[in-house]
N, C-alpha and C positions, 0 to 999 in steps of 0.2 A: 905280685908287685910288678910294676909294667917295668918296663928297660928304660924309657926315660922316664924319672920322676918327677922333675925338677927342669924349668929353661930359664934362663936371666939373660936378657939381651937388649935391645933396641926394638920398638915399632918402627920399621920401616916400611911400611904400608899396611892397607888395612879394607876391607871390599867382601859384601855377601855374608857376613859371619863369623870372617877369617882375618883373623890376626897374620904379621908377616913378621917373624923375629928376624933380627940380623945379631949373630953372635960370630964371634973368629971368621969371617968372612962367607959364613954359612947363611943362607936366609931361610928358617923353617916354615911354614906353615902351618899355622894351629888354627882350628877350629873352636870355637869358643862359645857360651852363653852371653846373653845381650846385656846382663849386669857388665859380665867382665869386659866386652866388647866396648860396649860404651865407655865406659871411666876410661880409656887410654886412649891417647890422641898420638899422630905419626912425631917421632922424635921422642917419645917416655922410652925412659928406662922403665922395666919393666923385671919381676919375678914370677913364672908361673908353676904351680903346678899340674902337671900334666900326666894323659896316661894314652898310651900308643895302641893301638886296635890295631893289629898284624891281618889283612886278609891276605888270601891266596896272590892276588896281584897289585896290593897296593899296602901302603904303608899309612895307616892315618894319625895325624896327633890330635891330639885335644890337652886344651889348657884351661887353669879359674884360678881367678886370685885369690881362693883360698882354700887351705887342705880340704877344709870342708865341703865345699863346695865341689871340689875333686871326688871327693872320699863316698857324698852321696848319688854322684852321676857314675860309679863306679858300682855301687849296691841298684839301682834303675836297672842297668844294665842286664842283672842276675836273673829278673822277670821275666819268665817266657813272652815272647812277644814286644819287648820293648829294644829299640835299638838306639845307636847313639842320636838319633835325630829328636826321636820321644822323648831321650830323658832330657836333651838339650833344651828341647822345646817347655819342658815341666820346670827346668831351673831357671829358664826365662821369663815362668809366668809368675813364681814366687822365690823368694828366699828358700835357701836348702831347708833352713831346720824349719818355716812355716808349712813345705813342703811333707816334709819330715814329720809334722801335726796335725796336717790333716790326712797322712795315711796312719796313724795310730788312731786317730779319732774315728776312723773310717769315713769322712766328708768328702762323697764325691764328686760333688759339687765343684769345691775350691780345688781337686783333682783336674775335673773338666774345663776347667780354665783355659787350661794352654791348647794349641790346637792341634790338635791332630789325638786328640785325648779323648775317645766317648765313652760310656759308664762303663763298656765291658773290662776297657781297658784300666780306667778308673777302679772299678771292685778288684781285678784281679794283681794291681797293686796291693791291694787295701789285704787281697788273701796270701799274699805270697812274704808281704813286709812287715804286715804289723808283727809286734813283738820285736820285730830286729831294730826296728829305726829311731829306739828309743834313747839310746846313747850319741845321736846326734840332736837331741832337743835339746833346745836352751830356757831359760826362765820366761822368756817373753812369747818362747813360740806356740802357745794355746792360743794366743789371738792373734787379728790382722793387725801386724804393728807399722807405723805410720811410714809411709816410704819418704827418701831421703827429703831435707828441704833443698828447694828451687835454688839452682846457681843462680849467676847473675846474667840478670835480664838482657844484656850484652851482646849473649852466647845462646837467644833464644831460636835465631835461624837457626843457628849451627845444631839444636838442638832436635829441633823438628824436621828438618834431613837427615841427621843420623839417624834419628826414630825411624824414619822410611827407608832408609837402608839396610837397619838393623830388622826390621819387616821382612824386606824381600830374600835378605839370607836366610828365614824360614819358612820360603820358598811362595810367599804371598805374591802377587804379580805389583808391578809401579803404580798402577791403579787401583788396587785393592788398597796397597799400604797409605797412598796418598789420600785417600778417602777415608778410611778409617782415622790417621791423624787428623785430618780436616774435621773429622766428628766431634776431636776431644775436647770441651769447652776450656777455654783461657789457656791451649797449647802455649801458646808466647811465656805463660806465667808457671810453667809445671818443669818439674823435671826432667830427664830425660826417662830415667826408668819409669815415673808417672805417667808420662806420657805414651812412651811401649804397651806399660799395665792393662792401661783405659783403650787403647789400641785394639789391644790384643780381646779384648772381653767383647770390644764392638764388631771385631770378628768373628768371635765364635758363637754370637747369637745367632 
Protein backbone atom coordinates (compact mmCIF):
# COMPACT_ATOMS: atom_id res chain seq x y z
CA UNK A 1 0.00 0.00 0.00
CA UNK A 2 1.73 3.25 -1.03
CA UNK A 3 2.00 5.98 2.06
CA UNK A 4 -0.33 8.25 0.19
CA UNK A 5 -3.37 6.75 -0.77
CA UNK A 6 -5.62 9.19 -1.22
CA UNK A 7 -5.34 13.52 -2.02
CA UNK A 8 -8.44 15.92 -2.13
CA UNK A 9 -7.49 19.31 -2.65
CA UNK A 10 -7.77 22.20 -5.20
CA UNK A 11 -6.27 22.22 -8.92
CA UNK A 12 -4.02 24.89 -8.79
CA UNK A 13 -2.27 24.49 -11.85
CA UNK A 14 -1.83 22.08 -14.29
CA UNK A 15 1.22 21.77 -17.41
CA UNK A 16 3.04 18.60 -19.10
CA UNK A 17 0.85 15.83 -17.39
CA UNK A 18 0.93 17.01 -14.06
CA UNK A 19 -1.66 18.02 -11.92
CA UNK A 20 -0.71 20.79 -9.12
CA UNK A 21 -2.92 19.95 -5.75
CA UNK A 22 -3.10 22.81 -3.31
CA UNK A 23 -4.43 21.18 -0.02
CA UNK A 24 -3.58 23.06 3.87
CA UNK A 25 -1.26 25.22 2.15
CA UNK A 26 0.77 22.48 0.65
CA UNK A 27 0.94 22.34 -3.42
CA UNK A 28 1.57 18.60 -4.44
CA UNK A 29 2.49 17.49 -7.66
CA UNK A 30 0.96 14.56 -9.21
CA UNK A 31 1.51 13.13 -12.35
CA UNK A 32 -1.43 11.71 -13.97
CA UNK A 33 -3.12 9.77 -17.07
CA UNK A 34 -4.66 12.13 -19.91
CA UNK A 35 -8.39 10.86 -18.90
CA UNK A 36 -7.78 12.04 -15.55
CA UNK A 37 -5.79 15.06 -16.57
CA UNK A 38 -8.15 16.27 -18.88
CA UNK A 39 -11.62 16.24 -16.99
CA UNK A 40 -10.20 18.79 -14.33
CA UNK A 41 -9.74 22.42 -15.06
CA UNK A 42 -7.56 24.84 -12.56
CA UNK A 43 -10.02 25.76 -9.54
CA UNK A 44 -11.91 21.96 -9.27
CA UNK A 45 -11.97 20.40 -6.28
CA UNK A 46 -10.81 17.44 -6.91
CA UNK A 47 -10.30 13.54 -5.15
CA UNK A 48 -7.49 11.52 -6.11
CA UNK A 49 -6.30 8.39 -5.79
CA UNK A 50 -2.84 8.03 -5.67
CA UNK A 51 0.36 5.92 -5.24
CA UNK A 52 3.94 7.43 -4.35
CA UNK A 53 7.11 5.83 -6.30
CA UNK A 54 9.90 6.44 -3.57
CA UNK A 55 13.32 6.65 -5.71
CA UNK A 56 16.69 6.89 -4.15
CA UNK A 57 16.45 10.90 -4.88
CA UNK A 58 13.18 11.82 -5.40
CA UNK A 59 9.74 11.48 -4.27
CA UNK A 60 7.14 10.92 -7.11
CA UNK A 61 3.24 10.99 -6.84
CA UNK A 62 0.83 9.71 -9.25
CA UNK A 63 -2.95 10.20 -8.99
CA UNK A 64 -6.54 8.94 -11.21
CA UNK A 65 -9.79 9.51 -10.62
CA UNK A 66 -10.53 6.16 -9.86
CA UNK A 67 -9.35 3.31 -7.59
CA UNK A 68 -9.38 1.41 -10.61
CA UNK A 69 -7.72 3.24 -12.58
CA UNK A 70 -5.03 3.43 -9.66
CA UNK A 71 -5.35 -0.17 -8.85
CA UNK A 72 -4.41 -1.19 -12.66
CA UNK A 73 -1.36 1.25 -13.03
CA UNK A 74 -0.16 -0.26 -9.82
CA UNK A 75 -0.40 -4.18 -11.42
CA UNK A 76 1.52 -2.39 -15.00
CA UNK A 77 3.91 -1.54 -12.77
CA UNK A 78 4.84 -5.35 -11.61
CA UNK A 79 5.99 -6.18 -15.32
CA UNK A 80 9.54 -6.35 -15.83
CA UNK A 81 10.33 -3.69 -18.05
CA UNK A 82 7.34 -1.37 -17.61
CA UNK A 83 7.82 1.87 -15.60
CA UNK A 84 5.58 4.50 -14.58
CA UNK A 85 5.62 6.31 -18.03
CA UNK A 86 4.48 2.85 -20.00
CA UNK A 87 1.84 2.14 -17.85
CA UNK A 88 0.87 5.93 -17.93
CA UNK A 89 1.15 5.95 -21.38
CA UNK A 90 -1.20 2.38 -21.69
CA UNK A 91 -4.04 4.05 -19.33
CA UNK A 92 -4.00 6.99 -21.63
CA UNK A 93 -4.48 5.09 -24.62
CA UNK A 94 -7.59 3.11 -23.26
CA UNK A 95 -9.82 2.71 -20.32
CA UNK A 96 -8.30 0.48 -17.32
CA UNK A 97 -10.61 -2.42 -17.73
CA UNK A 98 -10.57 -2.27 -21.77
CA UNK A 99 -6.97 -2.26 -21.14
CA UNK A 100 -7.44 -5.02 -18.71
CA UNK A 101 -9.34 -7.02 -21.96
CA UNK A 102 -7.15 -6.95 -24.23
CA UNK A 103 -4.38 -8.28 -22.05
CA UNK A 104 -6.71 -11.33 -21.04
CA UNK A 105 -7.50 -11.70 -24.68
CA UNK A 106 -3.99 -11.48 -25.54
CA UNK A 107 -4.61 -8.31 -28.42
CA UNK A 108 -1.64 -6.86 -29.07
CA UNK A 109 -2.59 -4.90 -31.18
CA UNK A 110 -5.08 -2.74 -28.97
CA UNK A 111 -1.74 -3.07 -26.42
CA UNK A 112 0.29 -1.17 -29.11
CA UNK A 113 -1.70 1.50 -29.21
CA UNK A 114 -0.18 3.81 -26.83
CA UNK A 115 3.16 4.75 -27.58
CA UNK A 116 6.17 3.81 -26.55
CA UNK A 117 4.31 0.24 -26.47
CA UNK A 118 5.98 -2.35 -29.26
CA UNK A 119 4.87 -6.13 -29.48
CA UNK A 120 7.71 -7.16 -27.28
CA UNK A 121 6.40 -5.14 -24.71
CA UNK A 122 2.93 -5.82 -25.72
CA UNK A 123 3.37 -9.99 -25.29
CA UNK A 124 5.14 -9.72 -22.39
CA UNK A 125 2.17 -7.98 -20.70
CA UNK A 126 0.00 -10.41 -22.17
CA UNK A 127 2.65 -13.23 -20.30
CA UNK A 128 3.17 -11.94 -17.23
CA UNK A 129 -0.75 -10.55 -16.48
CA UNK A 130 -3.03 -12.66 -18.12
CA UNK A 131 -4.85 -14.54 -15.59
CA UNK A 132 -4.36 -11.80 -12.82
CA UNK A 133 -6.30 -8.81 -14.66
CA UNK A 134 -9.44 -10.59 -14.66
CA UNK A 135 -11.01 -9.21 -11.53
CA UNK A 136 -10.63 -5.65 -12.93
CA UNK A 137 -12.97 -6.51 -15.98
CA UNK A 138 -16.25 -5.09 -16.32
CA UNK A 139 -19.36 -6.24 -18.38
CA UNK A 140 -18.58 -4.07 -21.17
CA UNK A 141 -14.95 -4.46 -21.31
CA UNK A 142 -14.74 -7.35 -24.24
CA UNK A 143 -15.26 -4.60 -26.56
CA UNK A 144 -14.23 -1.01 -27.80
CA UNK A 145 -16.89 0.78 -25.93
CA UNK A 146 -17.84 4.18 -27.23
CA UNK A 147 -15.83 7.09 -25.79
CA UNK A 148 -17.52 9.79 -23.95
CA UNK A 149 -19.92 12.20 -25.92
CA UNK A 150 -18.73 15.61 -27.27
CA UNK A 151 -18.90 18.57 -24.60
CA UNK A 152 -20.16 21.63 -25.78
CA UNK A 153 -18.89 22.93 -28.91
CA UNK A 154 -17.99 26.21 -26.80
CA UNK A 155 -15.13 24.58 -25.24
CA UNK A 156 -13.85 23.16 -28.67
CA UNK A 157 -10.54 25.43 -28.63
CA UNK A 158 -10.03 24.75 -25.20
CA UNK A 159 -10.29 21.28 -26.23
CA UNK A 160 -7.96 20.92 -28.91
CA UNK A 161 -4.97 22.71 -26.84
CA UNK A 162 -5.37 20.70 -23.96
CA UNK A 163 -5.25 17.62 -26.42
CA UNK A 164 -1.74 19.30 -27.40
CA UNK A 165 -0.77 19.65 -24.15
CA UNK A 166 -1.90 16.52 -22.90
CA UNK A 167 0.36 15.22 -26.04
CA UNK A 168 3.49 16.86 -25.09
CA UNK A 169 3.50 15.61 -21.45
CA UNK A 170 3.98 12.21 -23.10
CA UNK A 171 6.88 13.71 -24.18
CA UNK A 172 5.69 14.19 -28.15
CA UNK A 173 7.45 17.60 -29.21
CA UNK A 174 4.71 20.96 -30.01
CA UNK A 175 5.01 19.83 -33.50
CA UNK A 176 4.32 16.42 -33.43
CA UNK A 177 1.23 16.94 -31.15
CA UNK A 178 0.00 19.86 -33.24
CA UNK A 179 -0.02 17.83 -36.31
CA UNK A 180 -1.28 14.83 -35.08
CA UNK A 181 -4.52 16.86 -33.76
CA UNK A 182 -4.50 18.74 -36.94
CA UNK A 183 -5.11 15.16 -38.45
CA UNK A 184 -8.06 14.39 -36.45
CA UNK A 185 -11.11 14.90 -38.79
CA UNK A 186 -13.94 17.23 -37.15
CA UNK A 187 -11.48 17.89 -34.00
CA UNK A 188 -13.88 21.09 -33.16
CA UNK A 189 -16.86 18.35 -32.92
CA UNK A 190 -15.03 15.38 -30.66
CA UNK A 191 -14.05 15.04 -27.32
CA UNK A 192 -11.24 15.70 -25.59
CA UNK A 193 -10.38 12.05 -24.77
CA UNK A 194 -11.53 11.32 -28.70
CA UNK A 195 -9.54 13.55 -29.77
CA UNK A 196 -6.15 12.35 -27.65
CA UNK A 197 -7.36 8.55 -28.79
CA UNK A 198 -7.34 9.50 -32.68
CA UNK A 199 -4.22 11.51 -31.75
CA UNK A 200 -2.43 9.05 -30.25
CA UNK A 201 -3.09 6.16 -32.98
CA UNK A 202 -1.93 8.77 -35.68
CA UNK A 203 1.14 8.71 -33.99
CA UNK A 204 1.92 5.56 -33.50
CA UNK A 205 1.60 4.56 -37.11
Amino acid sequence: MSLIAGLAGTIAGKGNGVLYVALGGVTFSVHTTLPTYSELRIGDTCSLHTHLIVREDDLILYGFSTELERDVFVKLLSVSGVGAKSALALLSAQQPDLLCAAIAQGDTVRLTRAPGVGQKLAQRLILELKGQVDRYLTPQANTDSAIAPAADDKKSVFRVSDAIEALTGLGYSVSEAEKAVRSVPNAETLSLDDIILKALRSLAR
